[in-house]
C-alpha positions in Angstrom: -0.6 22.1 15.8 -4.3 21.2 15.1 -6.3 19.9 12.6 -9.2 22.1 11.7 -11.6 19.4 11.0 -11.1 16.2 13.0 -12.7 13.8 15.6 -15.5 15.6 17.3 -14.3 19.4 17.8 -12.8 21.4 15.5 -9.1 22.2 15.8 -10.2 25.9 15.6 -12.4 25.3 18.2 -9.7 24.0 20.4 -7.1 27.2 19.6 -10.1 29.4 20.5 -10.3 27.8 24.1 -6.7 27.6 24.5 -6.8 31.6 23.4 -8.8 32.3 26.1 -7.5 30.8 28.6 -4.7 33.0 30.3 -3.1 29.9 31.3 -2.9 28.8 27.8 -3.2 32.1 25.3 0.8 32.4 24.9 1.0 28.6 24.1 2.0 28.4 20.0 -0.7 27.5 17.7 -0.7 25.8 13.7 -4.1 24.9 12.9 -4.0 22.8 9.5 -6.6 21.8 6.7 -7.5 21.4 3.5 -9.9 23.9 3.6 -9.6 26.6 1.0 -10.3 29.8 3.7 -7.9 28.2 6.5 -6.2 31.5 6.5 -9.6 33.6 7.2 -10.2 30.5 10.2 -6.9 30.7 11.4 -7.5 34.5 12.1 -10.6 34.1 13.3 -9.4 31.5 15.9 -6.3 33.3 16.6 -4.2 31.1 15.6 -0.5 32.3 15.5 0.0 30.5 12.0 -1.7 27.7 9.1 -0.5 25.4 6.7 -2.6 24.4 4.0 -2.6 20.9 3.5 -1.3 19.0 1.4 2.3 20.2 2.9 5.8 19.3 2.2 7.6 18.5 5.5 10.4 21.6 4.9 7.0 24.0 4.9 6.4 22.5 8.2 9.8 22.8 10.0 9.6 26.0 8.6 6.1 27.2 10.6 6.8 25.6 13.5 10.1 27.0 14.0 8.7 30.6 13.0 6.0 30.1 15.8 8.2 28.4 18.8 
């Protein structure tokens, strides 16, 4: 799980390498914001899921199990 905007790289930045990466490209990925299009960056990245922040902890569990 990965913040889109955080520190000095992006969290969609991050999924993107890890996507690319055949070591890495089956490895589950959440990316998370408060951005209004996080689901149009989470496709882009290829992220296998989002969660639009603010979240309840429930929605959370939820995604996480879904995508482990």
């Amino acid at each position: 799980m990965d913040d889109h905007i955080k520190g000095s790289k992006k969290g969609s930045e991050v999924i993107k390498e890890l996507k690319a990466d055949p070591d890495t490209e089956e490895l589950p990925s959440v990316l998370t914001s408060t951005a209004s299009d996080i689901a149009k960056t989470a496709a882009e990245c290829k992220a296998d899921d989002f969660i639009e922040k603010p979240f309840d902890l429930d929605h959370m569990v939820d995604v996480v199990k879904r995508n482990s």
